[in-house]
C-alpha positions in Angstrom: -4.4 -0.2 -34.1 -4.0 3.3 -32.4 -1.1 5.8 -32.5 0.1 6.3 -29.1 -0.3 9.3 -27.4 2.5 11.4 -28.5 3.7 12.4 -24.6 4.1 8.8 -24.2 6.7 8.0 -26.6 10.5 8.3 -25.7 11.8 6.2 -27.9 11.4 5.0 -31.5 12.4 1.2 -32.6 12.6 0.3 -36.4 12.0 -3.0 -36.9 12.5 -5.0 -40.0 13.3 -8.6 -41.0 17.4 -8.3 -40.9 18.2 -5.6 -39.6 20.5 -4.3 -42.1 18.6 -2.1 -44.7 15.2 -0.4 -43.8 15.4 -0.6 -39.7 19.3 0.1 -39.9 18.9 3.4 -42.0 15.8 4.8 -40.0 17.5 3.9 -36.8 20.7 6.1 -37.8 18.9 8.8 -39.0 16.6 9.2 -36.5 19.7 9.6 -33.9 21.1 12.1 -36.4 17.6 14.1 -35.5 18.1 13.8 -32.1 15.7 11.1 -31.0 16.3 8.5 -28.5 15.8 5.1 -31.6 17.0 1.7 -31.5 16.6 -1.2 -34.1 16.4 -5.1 -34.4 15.5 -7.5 -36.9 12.6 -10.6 -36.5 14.9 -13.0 -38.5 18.7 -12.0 -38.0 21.2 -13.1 -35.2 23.3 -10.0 -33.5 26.2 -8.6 -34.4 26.0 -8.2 -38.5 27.0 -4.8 -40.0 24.9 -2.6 -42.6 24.2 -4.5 -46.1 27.2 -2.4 -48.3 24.4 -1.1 -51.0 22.4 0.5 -48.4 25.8 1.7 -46.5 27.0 3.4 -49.7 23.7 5.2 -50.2 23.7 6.8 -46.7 27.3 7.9 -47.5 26.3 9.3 -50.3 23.2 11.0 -47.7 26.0 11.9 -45.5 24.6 9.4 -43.1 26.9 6.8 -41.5 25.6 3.0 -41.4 29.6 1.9 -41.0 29.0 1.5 -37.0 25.6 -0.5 -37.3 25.4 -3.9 -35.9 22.2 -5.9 -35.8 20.3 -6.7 -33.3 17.8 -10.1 -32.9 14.6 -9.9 -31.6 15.4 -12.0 -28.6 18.7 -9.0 -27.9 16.0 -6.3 -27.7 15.5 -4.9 -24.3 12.4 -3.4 -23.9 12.5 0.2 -22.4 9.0 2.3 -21.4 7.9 4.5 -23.4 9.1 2.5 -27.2 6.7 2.2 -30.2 7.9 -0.7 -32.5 7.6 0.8 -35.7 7.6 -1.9 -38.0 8.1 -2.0 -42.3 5.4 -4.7 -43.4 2.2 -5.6 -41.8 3.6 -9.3 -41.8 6.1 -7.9 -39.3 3.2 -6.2 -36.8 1.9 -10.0 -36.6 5.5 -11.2 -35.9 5.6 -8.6 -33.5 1.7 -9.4 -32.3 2.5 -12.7 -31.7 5.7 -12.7 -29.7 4.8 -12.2 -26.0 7.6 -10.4 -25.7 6.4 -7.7 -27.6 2.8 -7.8 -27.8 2.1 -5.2 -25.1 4.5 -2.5 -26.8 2.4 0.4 -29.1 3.9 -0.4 -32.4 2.8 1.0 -36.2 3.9 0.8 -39.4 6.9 3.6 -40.2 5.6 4.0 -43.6 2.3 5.6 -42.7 4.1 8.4 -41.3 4.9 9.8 -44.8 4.0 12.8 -46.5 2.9 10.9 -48.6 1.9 7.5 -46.7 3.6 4.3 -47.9 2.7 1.8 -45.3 4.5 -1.3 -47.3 8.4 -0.6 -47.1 9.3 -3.7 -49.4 12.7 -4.5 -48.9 15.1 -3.4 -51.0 17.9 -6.6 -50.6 19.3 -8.0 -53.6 16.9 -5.4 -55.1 17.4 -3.1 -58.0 19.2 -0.6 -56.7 17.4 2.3 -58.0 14.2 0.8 -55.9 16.8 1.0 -52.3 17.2 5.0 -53.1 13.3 4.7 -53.4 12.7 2.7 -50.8 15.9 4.9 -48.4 13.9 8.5 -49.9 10.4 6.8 -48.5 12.3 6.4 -45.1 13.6 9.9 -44.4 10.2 11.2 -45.3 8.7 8.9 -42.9 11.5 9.3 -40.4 10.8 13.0 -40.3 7.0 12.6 -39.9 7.4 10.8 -37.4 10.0 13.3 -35.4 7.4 15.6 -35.7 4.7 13.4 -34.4 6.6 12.4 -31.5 9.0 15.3 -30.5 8.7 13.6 -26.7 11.6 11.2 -28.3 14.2 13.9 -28.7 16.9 13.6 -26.3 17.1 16.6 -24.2 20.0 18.9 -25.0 20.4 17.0 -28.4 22.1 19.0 -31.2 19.5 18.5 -33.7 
């Protein structure tokens, strides 16, 4: 799969399986960089808030997941100019194999790392000195990928 074309993207979408951990946080934070991001979750229904570990680590980040609601797949409105960047590789064939979707550049957020980790495992119900691993490997990622894509800043943004 190729990377689109940097001009092209306007908006990034973190996609995971609930939409409360991994694709929560990267969604957040890449609004607190000043990009244009959204997030849903392949397996969730709309309207559930941040899972509390993960909340209390962005806190501690001084990040706030305190407004996050999820959003389902089938919520997600399509806008030109989204890549779907997904957590897993099972997630790209979710996304692959949903009509919906299938036509939308998408990528796995991981590989964007200084350090590339394309497998984001969840960290629910995990140990949580793994979710401050797994949170660490998604600002690093997150902030790779700002600098890939600047197109998805939001004009007059105070970064």
């Amino acid at each position: 799969m190729r990377r689109p074309e940097a001009k092209d993207v306007k908006r990034l979408v973190f996609v995971c399986h609930g939409n409360i951990c991994r694709s929560a946080y990267a969604d957040v934070l890449a609004r607190k960089f000043g990009a244009s991001a959204s997030s849903f979750g392949l397996s969730t229904s709309t309207g559930k808030p941040a899972h509390p570990p993960i909340a209390a680590i962005a806190d501690a980040r001084h990040l706030d997941l305190h407004g996050h609601l999820t959003t389902a797949v089938e919520d997600y409105q399509p806008q030109p100019g989204d890549y779907l960047l997904a957590m897993e590789v099972r997630h790209l064939r979710k996304i692959a194999a949903n009509p919906a979707l299938r036509a939308i550049p998408r990528g796995l957020l991981g590989s964007y790392g200084r350090v590339p980790v394309p497998h984001l495992h969840d960290p629910y119900k995990l140990n949580p000195a793994y979710a401050e691993v797994c949170i660490t490997r998604i600002e690093g990622a997150v902030a790779g990928l700002i600098k890939t894509y600047p197109s998805a800043i939001v004009s007059g943004s105070n970064r």
